[in-house]
C-alpha positions as CSV (number, residue, x, y, z in Angstrom):
1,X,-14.9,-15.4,-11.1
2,X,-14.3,-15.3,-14.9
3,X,-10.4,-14.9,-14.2
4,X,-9.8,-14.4,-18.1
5,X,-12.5,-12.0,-18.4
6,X,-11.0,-10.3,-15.5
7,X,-7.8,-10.2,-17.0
8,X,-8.7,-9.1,-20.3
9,X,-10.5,-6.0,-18.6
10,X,-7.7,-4.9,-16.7
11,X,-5.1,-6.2,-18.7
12,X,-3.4,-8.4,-16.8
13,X,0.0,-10.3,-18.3
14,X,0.4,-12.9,-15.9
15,X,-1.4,-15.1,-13.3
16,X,0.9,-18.3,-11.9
17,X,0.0,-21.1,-9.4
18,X,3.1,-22.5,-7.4
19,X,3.2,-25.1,-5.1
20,X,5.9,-27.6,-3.3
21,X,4.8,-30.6,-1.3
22,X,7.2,-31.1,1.3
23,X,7.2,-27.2,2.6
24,X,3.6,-26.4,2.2
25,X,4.6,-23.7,0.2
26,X,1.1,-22.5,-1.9
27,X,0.3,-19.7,-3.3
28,X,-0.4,-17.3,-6.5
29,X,1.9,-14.7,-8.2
30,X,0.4,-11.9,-10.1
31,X,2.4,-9.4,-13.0
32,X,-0.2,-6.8,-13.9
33,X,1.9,-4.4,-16.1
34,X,5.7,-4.4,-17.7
35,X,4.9,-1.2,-19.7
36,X,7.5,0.8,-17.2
37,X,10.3,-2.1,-16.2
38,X,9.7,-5.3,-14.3
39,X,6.9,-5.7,-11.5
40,X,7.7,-5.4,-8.0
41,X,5.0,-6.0,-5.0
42,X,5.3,-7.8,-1.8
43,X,4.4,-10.9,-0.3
44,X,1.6,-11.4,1.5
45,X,0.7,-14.8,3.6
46,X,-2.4,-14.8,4.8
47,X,-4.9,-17.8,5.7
48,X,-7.4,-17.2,3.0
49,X,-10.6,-18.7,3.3
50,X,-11.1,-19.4,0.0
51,X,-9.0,-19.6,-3.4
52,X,-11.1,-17.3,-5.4
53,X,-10.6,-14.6,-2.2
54,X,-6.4,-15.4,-2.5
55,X,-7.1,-14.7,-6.4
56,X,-8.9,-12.2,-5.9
57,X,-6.7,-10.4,-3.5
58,X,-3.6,-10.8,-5.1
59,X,-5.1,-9.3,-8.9
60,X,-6.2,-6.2,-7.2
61,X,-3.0,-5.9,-5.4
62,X,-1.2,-5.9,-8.3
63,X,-2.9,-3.7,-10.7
64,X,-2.9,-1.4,-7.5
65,X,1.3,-1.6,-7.7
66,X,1.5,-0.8,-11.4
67,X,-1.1,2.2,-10.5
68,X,1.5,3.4,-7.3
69,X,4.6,2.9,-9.4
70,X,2.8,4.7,-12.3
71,X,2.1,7.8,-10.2
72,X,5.1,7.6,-8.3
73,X,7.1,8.4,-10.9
74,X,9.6,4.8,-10.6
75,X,10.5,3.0,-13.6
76,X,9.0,-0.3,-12.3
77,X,5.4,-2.4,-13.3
78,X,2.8,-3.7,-10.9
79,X,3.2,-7.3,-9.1
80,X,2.0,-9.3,-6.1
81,X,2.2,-13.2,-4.5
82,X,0.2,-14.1,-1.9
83,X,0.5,-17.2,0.0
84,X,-2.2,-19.0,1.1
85,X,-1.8,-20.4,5.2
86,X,-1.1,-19.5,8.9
87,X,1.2,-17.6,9.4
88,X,2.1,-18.9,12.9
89,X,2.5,-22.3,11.7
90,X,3.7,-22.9,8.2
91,X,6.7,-20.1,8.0
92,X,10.2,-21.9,8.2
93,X,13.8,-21.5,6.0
94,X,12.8,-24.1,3.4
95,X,9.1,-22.4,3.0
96,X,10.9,-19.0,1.8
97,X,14.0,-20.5,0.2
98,X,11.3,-22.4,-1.8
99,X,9.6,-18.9,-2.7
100,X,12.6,-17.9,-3.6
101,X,13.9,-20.8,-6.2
102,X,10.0,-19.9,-7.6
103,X,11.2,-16.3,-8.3
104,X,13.8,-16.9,-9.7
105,X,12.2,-19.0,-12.0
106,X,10.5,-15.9,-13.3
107,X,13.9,-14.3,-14.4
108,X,13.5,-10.9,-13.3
109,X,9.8,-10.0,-14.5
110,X,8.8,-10.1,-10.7
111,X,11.1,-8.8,-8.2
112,X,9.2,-9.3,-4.6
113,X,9.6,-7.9,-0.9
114,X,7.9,-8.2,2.4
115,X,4.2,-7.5,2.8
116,X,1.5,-8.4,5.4
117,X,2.8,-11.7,7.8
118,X,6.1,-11.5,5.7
119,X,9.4,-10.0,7.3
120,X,12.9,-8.9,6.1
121,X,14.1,-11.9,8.2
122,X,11.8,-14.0,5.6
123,X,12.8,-12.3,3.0
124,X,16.6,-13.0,4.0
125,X,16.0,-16.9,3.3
126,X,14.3,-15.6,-0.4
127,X,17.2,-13.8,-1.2
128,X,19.4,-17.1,-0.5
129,X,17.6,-18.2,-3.7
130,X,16.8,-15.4,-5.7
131,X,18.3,-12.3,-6.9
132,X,15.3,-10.6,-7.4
133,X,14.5,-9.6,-4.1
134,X,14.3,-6.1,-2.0
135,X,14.1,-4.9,1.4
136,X,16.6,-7.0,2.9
137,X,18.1,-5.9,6.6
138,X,21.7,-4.0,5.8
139,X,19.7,-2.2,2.7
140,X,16.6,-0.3,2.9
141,X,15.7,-2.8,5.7
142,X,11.6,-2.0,6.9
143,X,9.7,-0.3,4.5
144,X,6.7,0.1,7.3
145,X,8.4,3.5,8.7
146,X,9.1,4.8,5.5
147,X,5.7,4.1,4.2
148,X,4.2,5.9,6.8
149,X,5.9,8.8,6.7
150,X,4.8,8.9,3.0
151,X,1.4,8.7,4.2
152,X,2.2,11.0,7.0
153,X,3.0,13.7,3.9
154,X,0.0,12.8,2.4
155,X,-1.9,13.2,5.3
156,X,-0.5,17.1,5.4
157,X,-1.3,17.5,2.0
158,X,-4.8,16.2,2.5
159,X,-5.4,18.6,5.5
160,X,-3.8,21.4,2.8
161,X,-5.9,20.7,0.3
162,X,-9.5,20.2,3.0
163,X,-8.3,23.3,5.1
164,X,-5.8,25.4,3.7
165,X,-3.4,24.3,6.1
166,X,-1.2,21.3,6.3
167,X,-0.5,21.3,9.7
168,X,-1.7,18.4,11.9
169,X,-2.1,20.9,15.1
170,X,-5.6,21.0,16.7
171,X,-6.5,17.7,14.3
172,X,-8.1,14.6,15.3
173,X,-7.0,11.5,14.1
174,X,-8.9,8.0,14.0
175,X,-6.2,5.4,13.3
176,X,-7.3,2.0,12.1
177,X,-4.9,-1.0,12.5
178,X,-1.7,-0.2,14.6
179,X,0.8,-3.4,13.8
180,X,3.0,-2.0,11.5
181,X,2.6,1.3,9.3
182,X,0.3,2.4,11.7
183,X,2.2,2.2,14.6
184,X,4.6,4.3,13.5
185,X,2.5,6.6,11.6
186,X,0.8,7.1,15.0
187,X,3.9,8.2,16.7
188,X,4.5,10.7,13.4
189,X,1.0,12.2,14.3
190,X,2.1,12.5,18.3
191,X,4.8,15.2,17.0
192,X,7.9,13.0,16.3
193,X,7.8,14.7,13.0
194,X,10.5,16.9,11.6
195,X,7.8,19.8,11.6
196,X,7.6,19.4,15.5
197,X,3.7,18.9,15.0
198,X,1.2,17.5,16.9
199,X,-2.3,15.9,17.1
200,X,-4.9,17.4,19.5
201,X,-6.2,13.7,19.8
202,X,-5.5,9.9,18.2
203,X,-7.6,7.3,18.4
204,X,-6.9,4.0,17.7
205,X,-8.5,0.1,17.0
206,X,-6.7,-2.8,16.4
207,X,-7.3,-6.8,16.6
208,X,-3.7,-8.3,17.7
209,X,-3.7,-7.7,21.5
210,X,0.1,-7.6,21.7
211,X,-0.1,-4.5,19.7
212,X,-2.6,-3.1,21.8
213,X,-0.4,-3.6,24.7
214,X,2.3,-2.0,23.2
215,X,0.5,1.1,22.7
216,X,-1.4,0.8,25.7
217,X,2.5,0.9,27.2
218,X,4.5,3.3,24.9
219,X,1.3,5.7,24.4
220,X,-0.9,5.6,27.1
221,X,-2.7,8.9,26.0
222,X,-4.1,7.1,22.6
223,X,-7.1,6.0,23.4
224,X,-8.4,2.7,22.0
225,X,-11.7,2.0,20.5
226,X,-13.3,-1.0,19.5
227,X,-12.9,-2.2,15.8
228,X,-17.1,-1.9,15.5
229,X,-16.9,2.1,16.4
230,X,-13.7,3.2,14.9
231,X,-16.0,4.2,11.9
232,X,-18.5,6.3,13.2
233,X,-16.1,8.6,15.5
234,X,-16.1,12.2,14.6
235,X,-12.8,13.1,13.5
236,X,-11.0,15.3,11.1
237,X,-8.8,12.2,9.9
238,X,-9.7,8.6,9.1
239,X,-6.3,6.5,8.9
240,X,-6.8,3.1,7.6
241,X,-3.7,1.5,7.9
242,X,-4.8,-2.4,8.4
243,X,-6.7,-4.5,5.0
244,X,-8.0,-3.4,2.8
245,X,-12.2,-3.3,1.4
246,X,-13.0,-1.0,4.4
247,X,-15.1,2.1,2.2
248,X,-17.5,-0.3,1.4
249,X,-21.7,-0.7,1.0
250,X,-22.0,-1.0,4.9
251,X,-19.4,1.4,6.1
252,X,-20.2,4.1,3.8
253,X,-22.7,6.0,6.0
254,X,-20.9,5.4,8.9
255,X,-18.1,7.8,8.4
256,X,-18.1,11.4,10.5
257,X,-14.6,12.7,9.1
258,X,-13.7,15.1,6.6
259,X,-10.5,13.0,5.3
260,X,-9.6,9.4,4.3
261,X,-5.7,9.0,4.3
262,X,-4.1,6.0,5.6
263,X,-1.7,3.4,4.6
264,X,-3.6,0.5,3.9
265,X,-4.2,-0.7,0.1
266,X,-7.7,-1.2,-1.7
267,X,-9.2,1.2,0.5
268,X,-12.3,1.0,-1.6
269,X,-13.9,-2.2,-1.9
270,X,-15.6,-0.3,-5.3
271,X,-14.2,2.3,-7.6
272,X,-17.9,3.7,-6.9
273,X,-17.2,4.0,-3.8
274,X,-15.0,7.1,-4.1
275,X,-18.0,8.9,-5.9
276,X,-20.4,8.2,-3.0
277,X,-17.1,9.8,-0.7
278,X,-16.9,12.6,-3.0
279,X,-21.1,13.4,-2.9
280,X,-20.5,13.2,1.1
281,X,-17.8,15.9,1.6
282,X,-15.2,13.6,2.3
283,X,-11.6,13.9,0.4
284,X,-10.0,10.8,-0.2
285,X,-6.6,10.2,-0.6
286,X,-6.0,7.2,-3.6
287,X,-4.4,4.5,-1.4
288,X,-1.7,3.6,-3.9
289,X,-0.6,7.8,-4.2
290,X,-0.3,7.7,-0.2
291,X,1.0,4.7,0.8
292,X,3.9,4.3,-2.0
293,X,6.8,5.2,0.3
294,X,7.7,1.6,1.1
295,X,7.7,1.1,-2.7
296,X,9.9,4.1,-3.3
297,X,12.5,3.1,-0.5
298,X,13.1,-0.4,-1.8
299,X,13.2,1.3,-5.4
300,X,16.3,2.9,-4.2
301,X,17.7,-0.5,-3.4
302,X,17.9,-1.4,-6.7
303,X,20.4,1.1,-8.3
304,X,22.5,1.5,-4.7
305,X,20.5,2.4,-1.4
306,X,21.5,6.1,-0.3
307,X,18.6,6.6,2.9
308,X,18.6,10.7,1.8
309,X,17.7,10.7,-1.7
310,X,14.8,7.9,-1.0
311,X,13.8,9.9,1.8
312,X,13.3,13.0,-0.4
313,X,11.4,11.1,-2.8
314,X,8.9,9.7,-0.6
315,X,8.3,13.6,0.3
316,X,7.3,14.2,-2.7
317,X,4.2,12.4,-2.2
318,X,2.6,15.6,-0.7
319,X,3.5,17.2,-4.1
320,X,2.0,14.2,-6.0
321,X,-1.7,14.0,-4.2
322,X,-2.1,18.0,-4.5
323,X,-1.3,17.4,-8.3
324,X,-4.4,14.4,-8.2
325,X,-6.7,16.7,-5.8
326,X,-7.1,19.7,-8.4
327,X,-7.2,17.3,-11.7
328,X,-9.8,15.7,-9.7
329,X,-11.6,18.8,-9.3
330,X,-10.7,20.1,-12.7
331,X,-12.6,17.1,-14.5
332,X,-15.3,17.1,-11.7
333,X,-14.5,13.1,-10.7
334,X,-13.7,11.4,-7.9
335,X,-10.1,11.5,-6.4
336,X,-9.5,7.9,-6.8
337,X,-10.6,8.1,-10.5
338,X,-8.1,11.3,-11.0
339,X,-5.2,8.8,-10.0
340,X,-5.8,6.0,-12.5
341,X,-5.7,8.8,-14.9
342,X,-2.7,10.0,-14.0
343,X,-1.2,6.3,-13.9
344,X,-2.2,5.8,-17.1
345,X,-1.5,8.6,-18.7
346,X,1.9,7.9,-17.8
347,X,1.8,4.3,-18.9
348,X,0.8,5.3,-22.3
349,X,3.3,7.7,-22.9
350,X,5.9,5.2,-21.8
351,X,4.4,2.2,-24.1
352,X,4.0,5.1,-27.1
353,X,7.4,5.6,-26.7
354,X,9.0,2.3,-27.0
355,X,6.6,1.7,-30.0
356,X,7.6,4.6,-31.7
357,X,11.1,3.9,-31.2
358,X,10.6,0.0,-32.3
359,X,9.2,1.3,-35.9
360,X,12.1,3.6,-36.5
């Protein structure tokens, strides 16, 4: 990977290596865009098998949070770290303090958070270092519930726009990945849902066996499916709420469903790949409209957490994806495509702005 070329394309602002001996600490920090205020995007450890994949992940991440900010309507920019190890084994105080003394070091351009293999317990031992740090327990705490009922409005808005009716009654739901957002997007979908609403039938796939126990236990009447066939069941809903890449040159075809919605980021493993969705029939809900409720809670943290007002926010991604759907079929593009347009439309009003205002 040309990782200037890359950056120059997409401009990127920032790429930065860190590293500390004695904890083991490695990994790579990503600022995509400033234009609206300082970048904020989780951390992710995960045990890459490759640094060109770590680099790779955590540059699409982060042009993906400037895009969800963007659209959200939050005065923030687009960031991500990942850290390259196992989780099981490398994790202790020091690691995260030593993230944390790292972020700092940035003086507020990156303000980070909890992400995949990261928790608010980790993030407690960041904050002992760093004041640039959200989604800490006593605050907005977990952003996984509050991320998936933003995805659980966007699934209604979806089914609105496909349908003509929002309403998840009668629908059948495939859910991919059930750790975290999923799990409790899956127990939205079963009707714990302030509309009393229920799905006529979830399925579900996931790799970690102590979450398939659980919802073997809690939800015996989800019915599991292997990770190879979660693709090819007919259903009205795909939910992908585990990594990302899963649209993709092999998976493509595979897909019986009428919807993509879920919480998982880079959905797509190509932008083309939303075309090819389109030319099938299938509406796809941009990953970074849908899933931006997390991002949206912890926003709230920053100018004094009231649980409501973030909550009422975070509906208004139903409002949001309905605005994407019909400039998506007012242009006669792909829904994914209709959503960096209205990030960057935003962007550039905000960066016209502060330039005009400069020259005065």
């Amino acid at each position: 990977m040309n990782i200037f070329k890359k950056m120059e394309e997409f401009n990127y602002e920032q790429l930065v290596y860190f590293y500390d001996s004695e904890t083991g600490l490695k990994g790579i920090t990503c600022i995509h865009n400033t234009t609206l205020g300082p970048a904020l995007g989780g951390t992710r450890l995960w045990n890459y098998n490759s640094e060109e994949d770590a680099v790779e992940d955590v540059i699409r991440l982060a042009r993906g949070m400037t895009y969800k900010a963007a659209c959200a309507g939050l005065n923030l920019g687009g960031g991500k770290t990942v850290l390259i190890g196992d989780a099981k084994n490398i994790k202790s105080e020091s690691y995260f303090r030593g993230l944390g003394r790292y972020v700092q070091s940035l003086n507020g351009r990156y303000i980070t958070a909890e992400d995949v293999n990261t928790s608010t317990k980790d993030m407690a031992y960041v904050a002992m270092e760093t004041d640039y740090v959200v989604g800490l327990g006593g605050k907005s705490g977990n952003p996984s519930p509050v991320t998936a009922y933003g995805a659980f409005m966007g699934i209604k808005a979806a089914l609105m726009k496909k349908f003509e009716n929002p309403s998840i009654e009668g629908k059948i739901f495939a859910v991919q990945g059930a750790g975290q957002t999923g799990y409790y997007l899956i127990d939205y979908l079963l009707g714990n849902n302030k509309f009393k609403e229920k799905a006529k039938k979830v399925y579900f796939t996931e790799i970690n066996e102590s979450y398939i126990e659980r919802m073997n236990k809690e939800h015996p009447e989800v019915e599991f499916i292997s990770p190879d066939k979660i693709y090819s069941l007919e259903v009205d809903v795909f939910v992908p709420c585990a990594l990302g890449k899963i649209v993709n040159d092999k998976t493509i075809d595979e897909f019986k469903c009428s919807i993509i919605a879920g919480t998982a980021n880079n959905v797509l493993e190509r932008e083309a790949h939303g075309d090819m969705l389109k030319e099938r029939g299938i509406l796809y809900a941009p990953d970074y409209v849908i899933n931006a409720g997390g991002l949206i809670n912890v926003y709230h943290e920053l100018n004094g957490y009231n649980k409501e007002n973030a909550i009422l926010e975070v509906e208004l991604i139903y409002d949001r994806l309905l605005e994407i759907f019909n400039i998506a079929d007012s242009l006669n593009i792909s829904t994914n495509i209709a959503a960096n347009e209205f990030a960057e439309k935003r962007i550039k009003q905000i960066k016209s702005l502060k330039s005009n205002f400069i020259k005065r």
